[in-house]
N, CA, C and O of each residue as an XYZ file, in Angstrom:
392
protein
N       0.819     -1.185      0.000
C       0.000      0.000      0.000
C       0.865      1.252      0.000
O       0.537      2.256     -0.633
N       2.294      1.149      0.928
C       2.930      2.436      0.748
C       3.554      2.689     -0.553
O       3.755      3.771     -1.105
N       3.884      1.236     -1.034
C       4.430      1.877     -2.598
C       3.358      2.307     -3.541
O       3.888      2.831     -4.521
N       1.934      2.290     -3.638
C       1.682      2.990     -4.055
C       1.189      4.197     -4.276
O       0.865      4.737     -5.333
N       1.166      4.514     -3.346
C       1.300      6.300     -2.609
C       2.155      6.587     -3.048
O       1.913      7.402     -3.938
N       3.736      6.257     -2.885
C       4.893      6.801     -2.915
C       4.536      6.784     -4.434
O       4.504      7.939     -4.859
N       4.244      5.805     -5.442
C       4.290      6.108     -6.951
C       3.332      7.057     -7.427
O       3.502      7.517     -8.556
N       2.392      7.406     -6.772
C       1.184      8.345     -6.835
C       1.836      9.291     -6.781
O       2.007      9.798     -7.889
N       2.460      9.961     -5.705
C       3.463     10.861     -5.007
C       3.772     11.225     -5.744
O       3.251     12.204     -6.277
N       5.284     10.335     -6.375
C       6.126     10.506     -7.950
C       5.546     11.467     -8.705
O       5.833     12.626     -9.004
N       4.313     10.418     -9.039
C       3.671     10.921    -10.223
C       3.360     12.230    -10.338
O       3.809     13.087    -11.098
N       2.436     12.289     -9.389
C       2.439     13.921     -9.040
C       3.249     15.114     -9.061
O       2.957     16.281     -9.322
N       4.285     14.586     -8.742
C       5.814     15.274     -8.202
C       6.276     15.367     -9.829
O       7.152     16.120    -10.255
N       5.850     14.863    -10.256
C       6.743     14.683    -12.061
C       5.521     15.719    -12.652
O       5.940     16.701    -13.264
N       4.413     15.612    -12.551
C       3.318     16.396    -13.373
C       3.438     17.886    -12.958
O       3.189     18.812    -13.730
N       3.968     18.082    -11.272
C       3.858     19.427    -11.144
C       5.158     19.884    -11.491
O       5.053     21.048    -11.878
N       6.265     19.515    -11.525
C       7.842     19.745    -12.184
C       7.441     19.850    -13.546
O       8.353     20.409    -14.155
N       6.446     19.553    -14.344
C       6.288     20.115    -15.919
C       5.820     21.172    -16.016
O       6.192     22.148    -16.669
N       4.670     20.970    -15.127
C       3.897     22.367    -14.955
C       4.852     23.626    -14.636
O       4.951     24.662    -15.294
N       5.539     23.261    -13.436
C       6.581     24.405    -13.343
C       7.195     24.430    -14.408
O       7.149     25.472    -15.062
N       7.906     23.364    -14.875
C       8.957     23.942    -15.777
C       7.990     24.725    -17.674
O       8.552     24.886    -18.757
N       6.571     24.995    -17.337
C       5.973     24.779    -18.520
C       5.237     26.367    -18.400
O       4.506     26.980    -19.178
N       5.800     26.708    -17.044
C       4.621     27.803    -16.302
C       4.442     28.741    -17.564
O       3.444     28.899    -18.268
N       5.701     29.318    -17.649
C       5.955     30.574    -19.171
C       4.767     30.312    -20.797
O       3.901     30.946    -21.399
N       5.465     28.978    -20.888
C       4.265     28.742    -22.509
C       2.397     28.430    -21.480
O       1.370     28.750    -22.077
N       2.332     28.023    -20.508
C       0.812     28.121    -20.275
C       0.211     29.537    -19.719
O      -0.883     30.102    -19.698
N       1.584     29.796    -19.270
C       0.828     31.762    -18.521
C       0.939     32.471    -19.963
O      -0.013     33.252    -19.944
N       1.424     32.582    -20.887
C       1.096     33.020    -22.134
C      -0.093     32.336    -22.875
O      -0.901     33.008    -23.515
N      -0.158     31.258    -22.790
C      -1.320     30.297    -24.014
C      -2.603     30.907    -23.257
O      -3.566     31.290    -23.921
N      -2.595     31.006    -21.572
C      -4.010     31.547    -20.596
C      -4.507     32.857    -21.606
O      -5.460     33.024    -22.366
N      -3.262     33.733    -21.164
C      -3.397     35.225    -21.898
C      -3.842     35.480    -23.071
O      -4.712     36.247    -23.483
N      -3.021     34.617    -23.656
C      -3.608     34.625    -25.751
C      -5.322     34.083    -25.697
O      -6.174     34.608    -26.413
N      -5.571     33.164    -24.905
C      -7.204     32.556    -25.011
C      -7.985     33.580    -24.315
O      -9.148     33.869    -24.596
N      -7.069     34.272    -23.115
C      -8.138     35.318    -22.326
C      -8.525     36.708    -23.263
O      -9.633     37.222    -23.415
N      -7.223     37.117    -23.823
C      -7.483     38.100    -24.639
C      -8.297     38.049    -26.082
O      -8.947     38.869    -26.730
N      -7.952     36.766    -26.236
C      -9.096     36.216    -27.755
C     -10.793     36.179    -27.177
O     -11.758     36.561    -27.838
N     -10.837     35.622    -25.791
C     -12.132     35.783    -25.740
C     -13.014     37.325    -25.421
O     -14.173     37.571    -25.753
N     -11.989     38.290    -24.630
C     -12.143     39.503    -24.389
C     -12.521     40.272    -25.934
O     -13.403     41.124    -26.044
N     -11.815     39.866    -26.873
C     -12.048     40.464    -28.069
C     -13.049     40.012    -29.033
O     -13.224     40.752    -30.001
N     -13.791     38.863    -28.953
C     -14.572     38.182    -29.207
C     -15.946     38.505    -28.290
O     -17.027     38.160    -28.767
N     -15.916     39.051    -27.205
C     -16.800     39.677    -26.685
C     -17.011     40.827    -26.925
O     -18.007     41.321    -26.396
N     -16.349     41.488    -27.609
C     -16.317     43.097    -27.918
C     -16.607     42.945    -29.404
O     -17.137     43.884    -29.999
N     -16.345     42.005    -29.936
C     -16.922     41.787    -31.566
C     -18.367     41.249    -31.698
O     -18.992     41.329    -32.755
N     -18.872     40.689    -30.550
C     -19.903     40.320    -30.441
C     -20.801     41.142    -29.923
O     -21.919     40.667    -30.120
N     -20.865     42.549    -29.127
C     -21.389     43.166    -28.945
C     -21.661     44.184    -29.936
O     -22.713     44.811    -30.059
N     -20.269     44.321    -30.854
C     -20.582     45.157    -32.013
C     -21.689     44.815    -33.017
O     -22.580     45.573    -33.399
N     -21.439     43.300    -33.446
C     -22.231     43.002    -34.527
C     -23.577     43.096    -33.680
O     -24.435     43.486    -34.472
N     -24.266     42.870    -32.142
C     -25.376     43.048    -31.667
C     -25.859     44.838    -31.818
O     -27.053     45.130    -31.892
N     -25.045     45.644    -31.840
C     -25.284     46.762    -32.436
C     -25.081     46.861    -33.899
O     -26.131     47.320    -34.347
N     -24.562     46.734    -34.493
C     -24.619     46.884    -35.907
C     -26.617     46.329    -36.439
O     -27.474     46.839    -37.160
N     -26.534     44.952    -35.495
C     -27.789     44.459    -36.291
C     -28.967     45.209    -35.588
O     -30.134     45.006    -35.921
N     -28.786     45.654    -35.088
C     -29.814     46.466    -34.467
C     -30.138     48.305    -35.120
O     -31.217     48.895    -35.069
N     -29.207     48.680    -35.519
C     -28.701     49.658    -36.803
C     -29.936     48.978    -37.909
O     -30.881     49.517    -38.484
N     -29.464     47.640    -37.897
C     -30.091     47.501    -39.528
C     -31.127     47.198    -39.430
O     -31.780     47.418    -40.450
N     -31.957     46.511    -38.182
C     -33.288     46.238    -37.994
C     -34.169     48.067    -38.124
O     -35.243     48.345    -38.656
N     -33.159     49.002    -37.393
C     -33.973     50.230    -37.591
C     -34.096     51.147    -39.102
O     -34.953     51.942    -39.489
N     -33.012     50.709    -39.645
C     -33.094     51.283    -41.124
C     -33.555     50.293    -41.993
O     -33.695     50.490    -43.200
N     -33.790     49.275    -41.453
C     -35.071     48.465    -42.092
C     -36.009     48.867    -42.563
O     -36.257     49.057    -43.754
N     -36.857     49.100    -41.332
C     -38.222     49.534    -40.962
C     -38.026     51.336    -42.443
O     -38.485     51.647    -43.542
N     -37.213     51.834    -41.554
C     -37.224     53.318    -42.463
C     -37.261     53.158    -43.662
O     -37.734     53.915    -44.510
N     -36.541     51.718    -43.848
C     -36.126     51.824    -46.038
C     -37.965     51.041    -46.482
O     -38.489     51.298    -47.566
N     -38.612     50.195    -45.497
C     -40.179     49.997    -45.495
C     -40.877     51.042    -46.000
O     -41.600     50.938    -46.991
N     -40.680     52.240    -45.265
C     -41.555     53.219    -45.125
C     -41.241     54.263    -46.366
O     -42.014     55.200    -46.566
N     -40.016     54.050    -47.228
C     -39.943     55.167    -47.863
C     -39.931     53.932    -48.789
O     -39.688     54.278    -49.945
N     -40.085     52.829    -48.676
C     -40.735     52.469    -49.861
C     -41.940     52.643    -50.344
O     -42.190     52.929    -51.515
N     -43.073     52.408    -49.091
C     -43.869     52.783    -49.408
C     -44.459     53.940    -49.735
O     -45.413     54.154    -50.483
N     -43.487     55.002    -48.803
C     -43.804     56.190    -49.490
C     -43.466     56.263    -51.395
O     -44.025     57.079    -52.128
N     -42.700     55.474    -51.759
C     -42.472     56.104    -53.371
C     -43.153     55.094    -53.837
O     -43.206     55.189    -55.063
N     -43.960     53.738    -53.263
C     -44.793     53.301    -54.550
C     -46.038     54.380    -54.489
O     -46.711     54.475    -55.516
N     -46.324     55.039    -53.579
C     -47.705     55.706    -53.616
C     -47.517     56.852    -54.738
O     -48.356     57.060    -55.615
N     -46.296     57.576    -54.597
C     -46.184     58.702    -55.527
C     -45.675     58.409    -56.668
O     -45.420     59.289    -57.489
N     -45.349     56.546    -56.991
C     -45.495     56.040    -58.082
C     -46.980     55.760    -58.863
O     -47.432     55.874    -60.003
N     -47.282     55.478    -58.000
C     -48.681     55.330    -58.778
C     -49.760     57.090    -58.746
O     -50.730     57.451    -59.412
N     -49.127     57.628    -57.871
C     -49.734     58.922    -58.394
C     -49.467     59.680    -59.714
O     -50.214     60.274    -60.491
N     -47.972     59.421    -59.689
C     -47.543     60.077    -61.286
C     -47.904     59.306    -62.436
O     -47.857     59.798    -63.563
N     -48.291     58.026    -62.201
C     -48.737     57.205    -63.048
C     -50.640     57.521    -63.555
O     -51.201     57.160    -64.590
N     -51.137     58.193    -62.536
C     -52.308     57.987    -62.574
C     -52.450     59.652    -63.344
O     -53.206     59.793    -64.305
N     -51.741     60.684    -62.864
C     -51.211     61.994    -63.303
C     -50.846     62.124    -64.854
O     -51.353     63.032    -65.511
N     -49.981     61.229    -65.421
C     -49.054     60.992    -66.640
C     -49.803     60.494    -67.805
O     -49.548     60.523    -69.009
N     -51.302     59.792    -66.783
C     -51.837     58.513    -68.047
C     -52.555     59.781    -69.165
O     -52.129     59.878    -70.315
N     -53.359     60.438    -68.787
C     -53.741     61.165    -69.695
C     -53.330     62.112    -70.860
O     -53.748     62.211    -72.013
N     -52.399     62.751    -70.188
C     -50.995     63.672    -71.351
C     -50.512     61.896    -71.632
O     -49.458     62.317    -72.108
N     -50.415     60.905    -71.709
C     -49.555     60.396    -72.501
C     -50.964     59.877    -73.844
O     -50.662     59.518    -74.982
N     -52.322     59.961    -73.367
C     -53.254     59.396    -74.099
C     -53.433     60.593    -75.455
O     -53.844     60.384    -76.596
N     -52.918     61.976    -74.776
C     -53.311     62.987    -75.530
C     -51.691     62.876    -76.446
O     -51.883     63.512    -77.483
N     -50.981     62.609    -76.446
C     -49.683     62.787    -76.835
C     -49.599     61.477    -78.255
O     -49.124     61.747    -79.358
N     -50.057     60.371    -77.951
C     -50.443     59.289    -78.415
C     -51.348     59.781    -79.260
O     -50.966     59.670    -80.425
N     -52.528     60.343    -79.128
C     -53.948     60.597    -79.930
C     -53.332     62.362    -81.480
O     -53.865     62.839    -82.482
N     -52.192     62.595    -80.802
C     -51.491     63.768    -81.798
C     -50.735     63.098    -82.847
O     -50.694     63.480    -84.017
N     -50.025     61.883    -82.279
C     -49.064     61.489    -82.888
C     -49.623     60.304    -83.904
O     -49.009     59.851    -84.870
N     -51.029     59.892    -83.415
C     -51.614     59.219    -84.512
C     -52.266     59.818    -85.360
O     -52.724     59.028    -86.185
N     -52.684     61.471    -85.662
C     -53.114     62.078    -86.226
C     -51.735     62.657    -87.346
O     -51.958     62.862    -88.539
N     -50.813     62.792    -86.931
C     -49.771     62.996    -87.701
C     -49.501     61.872    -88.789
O     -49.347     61.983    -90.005
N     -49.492     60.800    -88.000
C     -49.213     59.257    -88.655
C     -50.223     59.453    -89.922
O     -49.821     59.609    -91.075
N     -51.201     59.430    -89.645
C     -52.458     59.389    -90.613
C     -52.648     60.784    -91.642
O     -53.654     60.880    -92.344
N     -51.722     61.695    -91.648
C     -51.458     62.468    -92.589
C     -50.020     61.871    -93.832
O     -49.750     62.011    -95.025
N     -49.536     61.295    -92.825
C     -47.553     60.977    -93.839
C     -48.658     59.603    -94.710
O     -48.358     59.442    -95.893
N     -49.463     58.977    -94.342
C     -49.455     57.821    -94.936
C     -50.319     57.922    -96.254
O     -50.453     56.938    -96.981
C-alpha cells in the first residue's frame, strides 16, 4: 500500500515539475485565449449593435418604400392622360404621312 502512494506521489511530483517547468508557454497560451475571448466579446457586442442599426433602417427603407410606390402610382395615374393625348397627336400625324 505504501508503494503505491509513494508512486502516486512521484507521479504527481513529475506532473507538477512540468507544470513548473511549462509555467511561461501556459501563462502566455491563458493570456492569448483570455485576450481572444475579451475580443470576441467586444466583436460580439458590435455586430449586436450593428444588427440592431439595420433592424432600424429596415423599418425606415419599409416606409420610404412605401412612401415612393404611392407617388409612383400617383404620377402614373397623373401621366396617363398627357400620354393618351400625346399618343392621340401622334396618330393624327401618322395618318397624314401615310
Amino acid at each position: 500500500m505504501k508503494i503505491g502512494r509513494l508512486i502516486a506521489l512521484g507521479l504527481v511530483s513529475l506532473g507538477a515539475l512540468e507544470l513548473y517547468k511549462n509555467r511561461k508557454t501556459i501563462k502566455d497560451s491563458y493570456q492569448n485565449t483570455k485576450n481572444e475571448t475579451d475580443s470576441a466579446k467586444l466583436k460580439l457586442e458590435r455586430i449586436k449593435n450593428d444588427l440592431a442599426i439595420i433592424s432600424q433602417e429596415k423599418e425606415k427603407i419599409r416606409l420610404i418604400s412605401q412612401e415612393l410606390n404611392h407617388k409612383f402610382q400617383v404620377f402614373n395615374k397623373d401621366i396617363q392622360p398627357r400620354l393618351e393625348e400625346i399618343n392621340q397627336r401622334m396618330a393624327k400625324y401618322q395618318e397624314k404621312d401615310e
